[in-house]
DSSP file (Angstrom, degrees, kcal/mol; ACC not computed):
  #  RESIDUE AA STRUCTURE BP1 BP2  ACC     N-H-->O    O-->H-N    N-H-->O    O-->H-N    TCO  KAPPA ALPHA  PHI   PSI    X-CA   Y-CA   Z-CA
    1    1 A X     >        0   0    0      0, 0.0     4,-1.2     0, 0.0     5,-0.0   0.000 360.0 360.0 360.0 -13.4  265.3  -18.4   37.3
    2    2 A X  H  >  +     0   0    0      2,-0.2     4,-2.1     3,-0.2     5,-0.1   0.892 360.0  56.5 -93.1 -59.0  266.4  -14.7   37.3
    3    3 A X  H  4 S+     0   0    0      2,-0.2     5,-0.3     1,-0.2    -1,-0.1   0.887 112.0  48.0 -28.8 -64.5  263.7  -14.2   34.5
    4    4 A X  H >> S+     0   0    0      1,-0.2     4,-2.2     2,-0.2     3,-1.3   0.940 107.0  45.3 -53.8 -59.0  261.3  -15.6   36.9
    5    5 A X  H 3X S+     0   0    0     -4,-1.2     4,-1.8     1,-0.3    -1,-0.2   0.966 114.4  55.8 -69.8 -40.1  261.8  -13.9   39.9
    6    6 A X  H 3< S+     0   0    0     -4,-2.1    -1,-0.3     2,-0.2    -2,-0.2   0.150 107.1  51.7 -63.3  10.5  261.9  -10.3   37.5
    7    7 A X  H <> S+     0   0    0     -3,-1.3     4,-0.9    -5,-0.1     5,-0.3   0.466 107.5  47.6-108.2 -33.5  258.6  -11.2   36.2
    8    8 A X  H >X S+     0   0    0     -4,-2.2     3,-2.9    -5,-0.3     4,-1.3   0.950 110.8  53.7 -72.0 -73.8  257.0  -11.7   39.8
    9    9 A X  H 3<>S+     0   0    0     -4,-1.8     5,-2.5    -5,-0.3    -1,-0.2   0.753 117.2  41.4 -28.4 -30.3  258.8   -8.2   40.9
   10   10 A X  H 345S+     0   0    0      3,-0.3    -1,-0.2     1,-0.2    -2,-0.2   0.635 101.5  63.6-101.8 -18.1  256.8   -6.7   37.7
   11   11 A X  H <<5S+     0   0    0     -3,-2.9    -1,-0.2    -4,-0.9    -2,-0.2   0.576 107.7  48.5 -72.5 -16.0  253.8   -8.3   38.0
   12   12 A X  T  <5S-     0   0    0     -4,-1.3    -1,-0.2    -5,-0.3    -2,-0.2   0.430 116.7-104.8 -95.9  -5.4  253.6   -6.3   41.2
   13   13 A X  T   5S+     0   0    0      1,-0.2     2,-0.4    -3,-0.2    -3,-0.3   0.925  77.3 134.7  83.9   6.6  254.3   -3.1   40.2
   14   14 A X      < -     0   0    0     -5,-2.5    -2,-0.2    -6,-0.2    -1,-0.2  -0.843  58.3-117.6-122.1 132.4  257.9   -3.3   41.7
   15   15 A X        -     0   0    0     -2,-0.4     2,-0.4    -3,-0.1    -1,-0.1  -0.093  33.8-114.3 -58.0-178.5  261.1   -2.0   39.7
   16   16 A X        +     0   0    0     -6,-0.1     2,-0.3     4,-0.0     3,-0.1  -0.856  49.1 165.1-103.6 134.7  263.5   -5.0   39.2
   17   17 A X     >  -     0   0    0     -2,-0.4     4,-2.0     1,-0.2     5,-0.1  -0.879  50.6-114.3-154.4 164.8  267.0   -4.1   41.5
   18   18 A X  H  > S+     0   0    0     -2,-0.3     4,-3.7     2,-0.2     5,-0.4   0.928 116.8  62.5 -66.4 -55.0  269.6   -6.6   42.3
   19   19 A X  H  > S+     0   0    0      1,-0.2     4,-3.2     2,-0.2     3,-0.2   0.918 106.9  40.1 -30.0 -83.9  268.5   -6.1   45.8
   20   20 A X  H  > S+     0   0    0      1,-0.2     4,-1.6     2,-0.2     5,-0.3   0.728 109.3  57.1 -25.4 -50.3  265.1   -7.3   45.2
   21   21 A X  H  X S+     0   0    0     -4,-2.0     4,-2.9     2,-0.2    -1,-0.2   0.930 107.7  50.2 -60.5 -54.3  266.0  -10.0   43.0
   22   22 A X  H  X S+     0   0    0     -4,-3.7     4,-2.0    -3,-0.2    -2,-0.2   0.854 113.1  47.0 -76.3 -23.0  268.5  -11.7   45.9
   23   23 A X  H  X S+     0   0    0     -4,-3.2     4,-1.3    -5,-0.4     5,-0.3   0.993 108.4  46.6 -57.9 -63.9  266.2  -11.6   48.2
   24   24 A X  H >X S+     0   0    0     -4,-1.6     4,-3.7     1,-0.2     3,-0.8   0.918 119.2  47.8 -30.8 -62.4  263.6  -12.9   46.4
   25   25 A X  H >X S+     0   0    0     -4,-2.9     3,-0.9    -5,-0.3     4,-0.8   0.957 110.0  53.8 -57.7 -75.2  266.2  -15.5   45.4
   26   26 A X  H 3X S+     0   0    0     -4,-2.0     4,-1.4     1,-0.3    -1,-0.3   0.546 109.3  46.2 -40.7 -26.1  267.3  -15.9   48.9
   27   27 A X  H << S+     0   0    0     -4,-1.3    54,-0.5    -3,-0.8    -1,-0.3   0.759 104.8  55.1-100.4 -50.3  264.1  -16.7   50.2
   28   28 A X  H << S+     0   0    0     -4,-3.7     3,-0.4    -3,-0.9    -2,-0.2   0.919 115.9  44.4 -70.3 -23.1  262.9  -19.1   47.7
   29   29 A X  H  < S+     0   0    0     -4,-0.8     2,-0.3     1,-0.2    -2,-0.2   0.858 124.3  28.9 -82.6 -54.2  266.3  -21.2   48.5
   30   30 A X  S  < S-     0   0    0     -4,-1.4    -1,-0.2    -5,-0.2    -2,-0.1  -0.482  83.2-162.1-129.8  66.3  266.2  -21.0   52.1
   31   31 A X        +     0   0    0     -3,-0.4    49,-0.3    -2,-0.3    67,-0.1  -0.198  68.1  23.8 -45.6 132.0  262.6  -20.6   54.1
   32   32 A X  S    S+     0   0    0     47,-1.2     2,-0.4     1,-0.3    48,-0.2   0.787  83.0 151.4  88.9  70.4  261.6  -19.5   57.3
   33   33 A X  B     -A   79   0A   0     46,-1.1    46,-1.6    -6,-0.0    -1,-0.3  -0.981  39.0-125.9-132.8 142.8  264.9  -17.3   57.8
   34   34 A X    >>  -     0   0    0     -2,-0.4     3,-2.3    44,-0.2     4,-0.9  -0.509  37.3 -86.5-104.7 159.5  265.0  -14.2   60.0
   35   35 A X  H >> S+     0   0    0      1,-0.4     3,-2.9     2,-0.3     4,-2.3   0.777 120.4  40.8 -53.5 -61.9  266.1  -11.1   58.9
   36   36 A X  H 34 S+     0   0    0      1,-0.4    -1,-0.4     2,-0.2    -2,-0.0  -0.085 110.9  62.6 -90.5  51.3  269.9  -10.9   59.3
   37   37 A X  H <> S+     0   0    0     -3,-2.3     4,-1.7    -2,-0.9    -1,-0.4   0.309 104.0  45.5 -12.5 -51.9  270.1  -14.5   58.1
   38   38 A X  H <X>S+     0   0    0     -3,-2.9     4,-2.0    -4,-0.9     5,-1.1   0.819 110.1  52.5-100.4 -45.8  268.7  -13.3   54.9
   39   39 A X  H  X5S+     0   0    0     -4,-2.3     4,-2.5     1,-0.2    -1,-0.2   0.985 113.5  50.6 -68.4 -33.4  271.4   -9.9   54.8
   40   40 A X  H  45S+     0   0    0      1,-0.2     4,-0.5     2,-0.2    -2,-0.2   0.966 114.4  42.0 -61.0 -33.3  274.4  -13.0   55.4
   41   41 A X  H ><5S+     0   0    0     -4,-1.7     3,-1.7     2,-0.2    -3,-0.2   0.996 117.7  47.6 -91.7 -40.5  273.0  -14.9   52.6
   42   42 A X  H >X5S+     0   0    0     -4,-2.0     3,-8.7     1,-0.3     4,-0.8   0.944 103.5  64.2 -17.3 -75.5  272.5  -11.6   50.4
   43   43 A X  T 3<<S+     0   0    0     -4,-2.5    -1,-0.3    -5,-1.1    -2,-0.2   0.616  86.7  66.5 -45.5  -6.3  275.5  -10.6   51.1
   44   44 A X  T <4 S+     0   0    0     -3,-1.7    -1,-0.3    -4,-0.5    -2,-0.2   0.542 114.0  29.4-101.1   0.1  277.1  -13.3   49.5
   45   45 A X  T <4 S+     0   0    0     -3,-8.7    -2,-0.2     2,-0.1    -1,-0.2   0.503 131.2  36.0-125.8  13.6  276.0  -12.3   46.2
   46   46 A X    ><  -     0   0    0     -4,-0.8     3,-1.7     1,-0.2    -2,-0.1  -0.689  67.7-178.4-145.2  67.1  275.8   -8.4   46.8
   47   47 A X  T 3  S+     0   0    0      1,-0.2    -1,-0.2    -5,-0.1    -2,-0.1   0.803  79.5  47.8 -35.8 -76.4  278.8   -7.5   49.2
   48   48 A X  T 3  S+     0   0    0      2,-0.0     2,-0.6     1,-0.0    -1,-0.2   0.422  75.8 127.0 -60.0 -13.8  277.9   -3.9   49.4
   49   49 A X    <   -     0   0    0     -3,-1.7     5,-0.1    -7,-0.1    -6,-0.1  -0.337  56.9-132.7 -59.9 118.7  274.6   -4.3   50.0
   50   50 A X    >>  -     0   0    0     -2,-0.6     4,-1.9     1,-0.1     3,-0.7  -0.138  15.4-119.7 -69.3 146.2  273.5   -2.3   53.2
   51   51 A X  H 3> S+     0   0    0      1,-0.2     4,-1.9     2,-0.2    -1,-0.1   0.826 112.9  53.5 -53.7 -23.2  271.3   -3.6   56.2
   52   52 A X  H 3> S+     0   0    0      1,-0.2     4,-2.5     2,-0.2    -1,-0.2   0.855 104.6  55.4 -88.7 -15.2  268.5   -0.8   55.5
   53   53 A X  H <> S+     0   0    0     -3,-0.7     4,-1.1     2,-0.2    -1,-0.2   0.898 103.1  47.1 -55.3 -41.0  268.4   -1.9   52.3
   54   54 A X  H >X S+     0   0    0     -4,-1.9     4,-3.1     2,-0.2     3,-0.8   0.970 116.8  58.6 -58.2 -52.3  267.6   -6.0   53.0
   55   55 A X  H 3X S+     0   0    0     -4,-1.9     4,-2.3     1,-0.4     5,-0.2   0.812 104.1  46.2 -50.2 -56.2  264.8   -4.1   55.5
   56   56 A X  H 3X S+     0   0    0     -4,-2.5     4,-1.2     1,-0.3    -1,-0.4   0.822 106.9  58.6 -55.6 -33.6  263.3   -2.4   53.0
   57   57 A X  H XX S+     0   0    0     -4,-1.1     4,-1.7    -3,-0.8     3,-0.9   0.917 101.6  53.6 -64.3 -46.1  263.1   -5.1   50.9
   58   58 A X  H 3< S+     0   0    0     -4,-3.1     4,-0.5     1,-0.3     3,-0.4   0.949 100.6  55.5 -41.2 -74.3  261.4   -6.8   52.7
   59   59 A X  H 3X S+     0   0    0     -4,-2.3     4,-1.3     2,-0.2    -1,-0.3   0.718 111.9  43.7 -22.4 -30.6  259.0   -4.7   53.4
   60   60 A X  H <X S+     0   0    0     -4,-1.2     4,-2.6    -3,-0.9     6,-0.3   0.942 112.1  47.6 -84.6 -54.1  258.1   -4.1   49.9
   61   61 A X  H  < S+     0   0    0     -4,-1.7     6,-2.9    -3,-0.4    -2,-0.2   0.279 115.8  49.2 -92.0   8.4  258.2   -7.4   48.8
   62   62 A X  H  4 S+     0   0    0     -4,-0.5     3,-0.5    -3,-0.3     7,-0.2   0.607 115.8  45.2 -62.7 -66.8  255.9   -8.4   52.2
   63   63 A X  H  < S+     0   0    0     -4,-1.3    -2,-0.2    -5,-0.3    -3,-0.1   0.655 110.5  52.3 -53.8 -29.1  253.4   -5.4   51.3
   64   64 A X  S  < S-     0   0    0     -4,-2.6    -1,-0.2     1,-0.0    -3,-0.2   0.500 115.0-114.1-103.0  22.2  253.3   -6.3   47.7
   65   65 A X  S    S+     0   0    0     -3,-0.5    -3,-0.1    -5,-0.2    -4,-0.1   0.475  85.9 114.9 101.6  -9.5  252.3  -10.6   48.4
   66   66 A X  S    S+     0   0    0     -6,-0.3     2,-0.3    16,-0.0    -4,-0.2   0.990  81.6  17.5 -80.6 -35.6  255.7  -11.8   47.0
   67   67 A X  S    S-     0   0    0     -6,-2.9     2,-0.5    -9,-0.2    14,-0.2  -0.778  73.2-130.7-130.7-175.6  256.8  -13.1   50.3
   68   68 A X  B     -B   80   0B   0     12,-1.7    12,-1.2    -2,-0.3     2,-0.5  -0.894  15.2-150.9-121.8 117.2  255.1  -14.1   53.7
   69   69 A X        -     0   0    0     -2,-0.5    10,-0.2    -7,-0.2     2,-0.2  -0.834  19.4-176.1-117.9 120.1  256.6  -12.7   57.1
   70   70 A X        +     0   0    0     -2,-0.5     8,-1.4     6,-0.0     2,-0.3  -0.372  15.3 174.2 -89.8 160.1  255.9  -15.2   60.2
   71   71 A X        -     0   0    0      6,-0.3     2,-0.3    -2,-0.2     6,-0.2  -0.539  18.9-156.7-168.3 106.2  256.8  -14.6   64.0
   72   72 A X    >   -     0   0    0      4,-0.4     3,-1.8    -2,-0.3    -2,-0.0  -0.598  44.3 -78.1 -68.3 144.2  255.5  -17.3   65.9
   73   73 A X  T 3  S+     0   0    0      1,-0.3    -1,-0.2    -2,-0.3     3,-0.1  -0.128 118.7  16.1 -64.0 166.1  255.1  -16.0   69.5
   74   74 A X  T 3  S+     0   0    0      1,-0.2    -1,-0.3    -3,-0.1     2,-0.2   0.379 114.2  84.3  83.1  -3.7  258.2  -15.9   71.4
   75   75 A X  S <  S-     0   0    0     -3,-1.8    -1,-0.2     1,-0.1     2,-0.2  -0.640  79.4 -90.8-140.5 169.2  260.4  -16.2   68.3
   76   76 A X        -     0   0    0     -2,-0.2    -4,-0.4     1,-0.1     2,-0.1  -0.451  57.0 -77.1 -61.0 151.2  262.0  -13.4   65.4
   77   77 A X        -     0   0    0     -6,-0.2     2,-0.3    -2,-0.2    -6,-0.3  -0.337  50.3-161.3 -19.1 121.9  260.5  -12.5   62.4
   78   78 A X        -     0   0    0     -8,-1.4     2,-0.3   -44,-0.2   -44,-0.2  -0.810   3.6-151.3-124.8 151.1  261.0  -15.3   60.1
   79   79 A X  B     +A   33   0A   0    -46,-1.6   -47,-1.2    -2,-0.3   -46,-1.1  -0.947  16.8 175.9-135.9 129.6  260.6  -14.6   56.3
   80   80 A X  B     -B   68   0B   0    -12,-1.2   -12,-1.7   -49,-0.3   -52,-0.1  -0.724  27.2-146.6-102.4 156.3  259.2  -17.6   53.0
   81   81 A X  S    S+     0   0    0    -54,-0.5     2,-0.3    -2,-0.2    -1,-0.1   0.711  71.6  93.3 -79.2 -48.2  258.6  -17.3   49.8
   82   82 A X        +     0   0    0    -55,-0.3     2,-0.3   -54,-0.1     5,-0.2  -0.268  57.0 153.7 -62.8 107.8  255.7  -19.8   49.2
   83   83 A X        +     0   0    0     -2,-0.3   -15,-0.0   -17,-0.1    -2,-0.0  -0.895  35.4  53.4-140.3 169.7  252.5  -17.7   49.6
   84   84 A X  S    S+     0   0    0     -2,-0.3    -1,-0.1     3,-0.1    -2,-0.1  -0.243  88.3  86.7  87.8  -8.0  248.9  -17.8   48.5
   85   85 A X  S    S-     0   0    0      1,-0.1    18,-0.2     2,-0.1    -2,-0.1   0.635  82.6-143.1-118.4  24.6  248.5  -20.9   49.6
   86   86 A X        +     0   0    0      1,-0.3     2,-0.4    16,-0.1    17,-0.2   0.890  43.1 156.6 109.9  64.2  247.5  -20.2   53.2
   87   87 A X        -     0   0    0     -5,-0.2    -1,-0.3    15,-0.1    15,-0.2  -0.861  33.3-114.6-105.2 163.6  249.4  -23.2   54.5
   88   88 A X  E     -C  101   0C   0     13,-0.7    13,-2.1    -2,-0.4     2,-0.3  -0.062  11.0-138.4 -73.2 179.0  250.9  -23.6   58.6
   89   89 A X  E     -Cd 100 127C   0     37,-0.9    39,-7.6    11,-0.3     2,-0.4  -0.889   3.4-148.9-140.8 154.2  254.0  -23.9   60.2
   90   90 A X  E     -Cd  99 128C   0      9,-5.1     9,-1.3    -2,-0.3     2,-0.4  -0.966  17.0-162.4-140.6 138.2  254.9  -26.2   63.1
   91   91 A X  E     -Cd  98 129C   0     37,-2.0    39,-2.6    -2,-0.4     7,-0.2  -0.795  12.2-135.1-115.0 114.8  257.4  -24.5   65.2
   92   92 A X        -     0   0    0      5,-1.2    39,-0.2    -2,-0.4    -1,-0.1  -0.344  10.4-146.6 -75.5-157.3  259.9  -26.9   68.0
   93   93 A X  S    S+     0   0    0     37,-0.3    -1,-0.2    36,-0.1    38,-0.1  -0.059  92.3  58.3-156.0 -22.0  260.0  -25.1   71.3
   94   94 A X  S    S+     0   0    0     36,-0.5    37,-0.1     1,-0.0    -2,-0.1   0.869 128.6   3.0 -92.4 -27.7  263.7  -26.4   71.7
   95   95 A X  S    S-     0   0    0      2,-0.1    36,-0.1     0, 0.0    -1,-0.0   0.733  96.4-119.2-123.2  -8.1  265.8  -25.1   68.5
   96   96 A X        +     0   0    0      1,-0.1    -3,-0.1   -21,-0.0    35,-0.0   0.890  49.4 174.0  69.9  53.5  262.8  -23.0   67.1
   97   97 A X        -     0   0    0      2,-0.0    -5,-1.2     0, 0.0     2,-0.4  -0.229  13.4-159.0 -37.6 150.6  262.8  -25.2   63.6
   98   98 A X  E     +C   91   0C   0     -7,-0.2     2,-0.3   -67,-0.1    -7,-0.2  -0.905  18.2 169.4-142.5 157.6  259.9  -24.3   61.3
   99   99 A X  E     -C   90   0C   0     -9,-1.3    -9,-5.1    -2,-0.4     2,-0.1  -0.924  36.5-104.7-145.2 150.6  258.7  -26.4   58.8
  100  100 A X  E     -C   89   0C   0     -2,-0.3   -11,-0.3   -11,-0.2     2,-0.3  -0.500  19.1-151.0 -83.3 170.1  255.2  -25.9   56.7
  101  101 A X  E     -C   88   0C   0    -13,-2.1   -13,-0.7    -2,-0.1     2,-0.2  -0.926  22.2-122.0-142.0 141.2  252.6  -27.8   57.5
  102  102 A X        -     0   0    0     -2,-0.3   -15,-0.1   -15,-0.2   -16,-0.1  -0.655  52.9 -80.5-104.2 152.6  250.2  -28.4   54.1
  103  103 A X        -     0   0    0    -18,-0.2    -1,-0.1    -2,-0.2   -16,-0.1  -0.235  50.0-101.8 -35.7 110.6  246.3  -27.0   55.1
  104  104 A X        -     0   0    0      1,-0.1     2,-0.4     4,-0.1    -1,-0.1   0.065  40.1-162.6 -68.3 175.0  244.2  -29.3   56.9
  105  105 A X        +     0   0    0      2,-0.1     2,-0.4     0, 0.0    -1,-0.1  -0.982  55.0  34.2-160.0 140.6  241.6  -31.1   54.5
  106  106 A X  S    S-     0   0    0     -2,-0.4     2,-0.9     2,-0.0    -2,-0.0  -0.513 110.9  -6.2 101.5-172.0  238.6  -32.8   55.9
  107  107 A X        +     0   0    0     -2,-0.4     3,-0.2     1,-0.1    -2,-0.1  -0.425  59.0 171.4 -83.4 135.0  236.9  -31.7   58.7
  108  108 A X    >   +     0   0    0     -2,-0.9     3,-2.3     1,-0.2     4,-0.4   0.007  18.0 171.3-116.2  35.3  238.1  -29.2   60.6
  109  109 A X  G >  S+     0   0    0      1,-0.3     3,-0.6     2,-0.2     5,-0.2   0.605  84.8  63.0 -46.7 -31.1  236.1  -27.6   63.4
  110  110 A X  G 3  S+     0   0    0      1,-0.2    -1,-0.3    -3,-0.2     4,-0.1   0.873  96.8  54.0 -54.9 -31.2  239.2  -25.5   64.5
  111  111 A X  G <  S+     0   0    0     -3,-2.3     2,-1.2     1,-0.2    -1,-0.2   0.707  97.3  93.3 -85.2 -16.4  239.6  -23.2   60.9
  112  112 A X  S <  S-     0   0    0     -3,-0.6    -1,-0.2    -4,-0.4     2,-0.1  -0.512  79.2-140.7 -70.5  81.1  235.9  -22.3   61.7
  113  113 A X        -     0   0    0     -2,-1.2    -2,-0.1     1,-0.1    -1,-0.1  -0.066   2.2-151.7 -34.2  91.4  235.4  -19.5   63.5
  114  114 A X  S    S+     0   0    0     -5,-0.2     2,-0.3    -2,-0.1    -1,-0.1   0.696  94.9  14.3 -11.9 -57.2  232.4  -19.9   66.1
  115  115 A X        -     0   0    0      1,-0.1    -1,-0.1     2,-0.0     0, 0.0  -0.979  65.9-172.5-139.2 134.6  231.6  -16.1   66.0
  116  116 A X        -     0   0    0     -2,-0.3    -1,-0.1     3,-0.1     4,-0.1   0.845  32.1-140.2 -97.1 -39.3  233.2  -14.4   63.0
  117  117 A X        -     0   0    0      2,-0.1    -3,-0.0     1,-0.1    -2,-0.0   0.650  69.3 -46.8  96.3  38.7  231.9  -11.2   64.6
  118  118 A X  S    S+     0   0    0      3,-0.0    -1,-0.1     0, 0.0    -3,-0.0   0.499 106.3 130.8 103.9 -19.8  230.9   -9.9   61.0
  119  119 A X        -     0   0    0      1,-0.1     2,-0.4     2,-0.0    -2,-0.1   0.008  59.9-134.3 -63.2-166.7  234.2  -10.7   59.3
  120  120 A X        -     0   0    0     -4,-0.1     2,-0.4     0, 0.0    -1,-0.1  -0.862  31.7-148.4-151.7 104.1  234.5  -12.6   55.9
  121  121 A X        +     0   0    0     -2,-0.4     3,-0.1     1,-0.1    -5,-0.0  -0.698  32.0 167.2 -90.1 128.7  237.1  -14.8   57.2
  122  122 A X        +     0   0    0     -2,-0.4     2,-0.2     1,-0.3    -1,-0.1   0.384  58.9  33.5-136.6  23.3  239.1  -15.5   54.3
  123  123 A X        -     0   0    0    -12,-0.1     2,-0.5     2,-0.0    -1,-0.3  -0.879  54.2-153.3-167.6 141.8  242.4  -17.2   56.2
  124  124 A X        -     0   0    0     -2,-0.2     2,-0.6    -3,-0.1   -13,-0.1  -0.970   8.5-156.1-125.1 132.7  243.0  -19.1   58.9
  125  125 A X        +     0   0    0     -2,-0.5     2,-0.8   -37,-0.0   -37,-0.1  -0.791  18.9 177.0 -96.7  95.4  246.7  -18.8   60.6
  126  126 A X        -     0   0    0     -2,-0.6   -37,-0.9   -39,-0.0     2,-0.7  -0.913   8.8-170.7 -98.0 118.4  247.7  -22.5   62.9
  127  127 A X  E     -d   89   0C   0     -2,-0.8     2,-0.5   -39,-0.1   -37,-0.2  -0.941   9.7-160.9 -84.0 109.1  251.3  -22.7   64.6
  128  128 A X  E     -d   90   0C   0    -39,-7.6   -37,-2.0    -2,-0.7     2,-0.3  -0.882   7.3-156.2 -91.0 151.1  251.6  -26.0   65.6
  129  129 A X  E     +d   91   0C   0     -2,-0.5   -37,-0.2   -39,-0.2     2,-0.2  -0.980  34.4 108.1-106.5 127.2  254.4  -26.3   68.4
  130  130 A X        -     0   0    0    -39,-2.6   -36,-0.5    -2,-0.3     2,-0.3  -0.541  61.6 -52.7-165.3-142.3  256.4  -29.5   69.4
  131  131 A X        -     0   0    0    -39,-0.2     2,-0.3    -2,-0.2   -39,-0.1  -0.894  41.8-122.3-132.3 155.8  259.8  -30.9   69.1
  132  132 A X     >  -     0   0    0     -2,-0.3     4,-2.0     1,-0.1     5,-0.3  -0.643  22.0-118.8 -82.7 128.3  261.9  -31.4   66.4
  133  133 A X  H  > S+     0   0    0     -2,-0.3     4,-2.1     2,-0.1     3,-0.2   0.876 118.4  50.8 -16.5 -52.2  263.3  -35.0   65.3
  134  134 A X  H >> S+     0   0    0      1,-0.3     4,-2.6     2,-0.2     3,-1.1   0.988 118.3  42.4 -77.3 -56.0  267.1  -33.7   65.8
  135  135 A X  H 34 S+     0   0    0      1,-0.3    -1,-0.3     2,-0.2    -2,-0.1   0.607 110.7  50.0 -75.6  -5.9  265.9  -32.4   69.3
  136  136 A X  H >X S+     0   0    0     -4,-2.0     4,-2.5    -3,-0.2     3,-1.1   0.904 109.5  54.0 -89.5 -34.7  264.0  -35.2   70.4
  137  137 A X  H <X S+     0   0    0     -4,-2.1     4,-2.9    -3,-1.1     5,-0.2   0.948 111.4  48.3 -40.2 -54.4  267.0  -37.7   69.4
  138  138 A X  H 3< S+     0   0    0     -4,-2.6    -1,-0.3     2,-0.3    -2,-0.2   0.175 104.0  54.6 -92.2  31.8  269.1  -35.8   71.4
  139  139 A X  H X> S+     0   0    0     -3,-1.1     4,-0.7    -5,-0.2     3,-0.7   0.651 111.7  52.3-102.9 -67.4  267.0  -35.6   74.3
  140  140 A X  H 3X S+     0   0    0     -4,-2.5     4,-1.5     1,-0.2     3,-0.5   0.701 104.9  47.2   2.7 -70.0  266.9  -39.1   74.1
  141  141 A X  H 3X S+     0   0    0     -4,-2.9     4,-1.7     1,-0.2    -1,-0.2   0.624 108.9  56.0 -99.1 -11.1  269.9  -39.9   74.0
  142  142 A X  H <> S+     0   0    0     -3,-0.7     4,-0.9    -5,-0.2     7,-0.3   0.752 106.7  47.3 -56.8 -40.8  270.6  -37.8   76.6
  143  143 A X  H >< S+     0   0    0     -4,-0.7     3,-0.8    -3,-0.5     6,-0.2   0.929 110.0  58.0 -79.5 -65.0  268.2  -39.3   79.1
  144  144 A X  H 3< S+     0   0    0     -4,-1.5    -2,-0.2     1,-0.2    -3,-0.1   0.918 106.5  48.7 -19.7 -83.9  269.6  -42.7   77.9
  145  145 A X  H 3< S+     0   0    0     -4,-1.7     2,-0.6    -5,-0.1    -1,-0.2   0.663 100.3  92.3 -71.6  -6.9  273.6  -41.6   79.0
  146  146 A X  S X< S-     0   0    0     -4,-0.9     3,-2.2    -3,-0.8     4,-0.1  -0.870  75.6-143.6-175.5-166.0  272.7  -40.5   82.1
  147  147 A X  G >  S+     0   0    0     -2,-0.6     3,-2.5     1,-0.3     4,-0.3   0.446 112.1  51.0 -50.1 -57.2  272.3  -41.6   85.9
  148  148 A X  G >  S+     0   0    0      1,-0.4     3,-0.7     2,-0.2    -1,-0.3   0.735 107.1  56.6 -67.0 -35.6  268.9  -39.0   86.0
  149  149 A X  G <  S+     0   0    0     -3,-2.2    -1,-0.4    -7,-0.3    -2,-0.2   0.511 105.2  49.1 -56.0 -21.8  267.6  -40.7   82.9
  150  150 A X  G <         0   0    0     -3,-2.5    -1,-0.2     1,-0.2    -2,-0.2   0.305 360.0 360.0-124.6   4.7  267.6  -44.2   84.4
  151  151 A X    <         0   0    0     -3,-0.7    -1,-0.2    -4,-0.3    -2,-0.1   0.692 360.0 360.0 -93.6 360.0  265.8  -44.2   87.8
């Protein structure tokens, strides 16, 4: 996998560094994770690695395509690996989950832009927002155990 992930950095123009590589590694393992999430999980295969380091990487590896950086409104910076393939996110509004959501297919009147205003629109960005299973359970089950829930 290592191979892999030093082949993407080089396809790019980008030296190969350990940094770079555990991100990159970090990111394909664990998606939609905000920044000092991604220096905890680093850090667990590069103790000495510094917070301005994770920053940069990110930024580089953001600027050169390798990863995707999200911030749904309201929310941190979230960072994925899986790009190019111009898919959504759906976002709760109680624990701020994200999950991808694969491209809608069929007709779509929303991904069209009415008035492009000139552009050559060549991606369209959805958040959908809702609730999560876990939070809706427990909302549930909340309303369920007590008094307010039952009148």
């Amino acid at each position: 996998m290592t191979s892999d992930l030093e082949a993407q950095l080089r396809s790019v123009s980008l030296r190969v560094t350990r940094p770079r590589v555990a991100v990159l590694s970090t990111l394909r393992d664990h998606p939609h994770v905000d920044t000092d999430t991604v220096i905890q999980l680093v850090r667990d295969e590069l103790p000495t690695v510094s917070h301005q380091a994770v920053y940069d990487v990110l930024k580089a590896l953001t600027e050169a395509g390798l990863i995707r950086r999200i911030q749904p409104m309201g929310a941190t910076a979230r960072y994925e690996a899986r790009v190019g393939d111009n898919h959504h996110h759906i976002v709760c509004r109680s624990c701020g989950a994200i999950a991808d959501v694969e491209c809608a297919v069929g007709h779509t009147p929303c991904l069209t832009a009415s008035d492009s205003h000139g552009f050559v629109v060549d991606e369209a960005e959805v958040v959908y927002w809702g609730t999560c299973p876990d939070c809706t359970a427990m909302r549930n089950s909340h309303r369920i155990a007590s008094p307010e829930g039952n009148r």
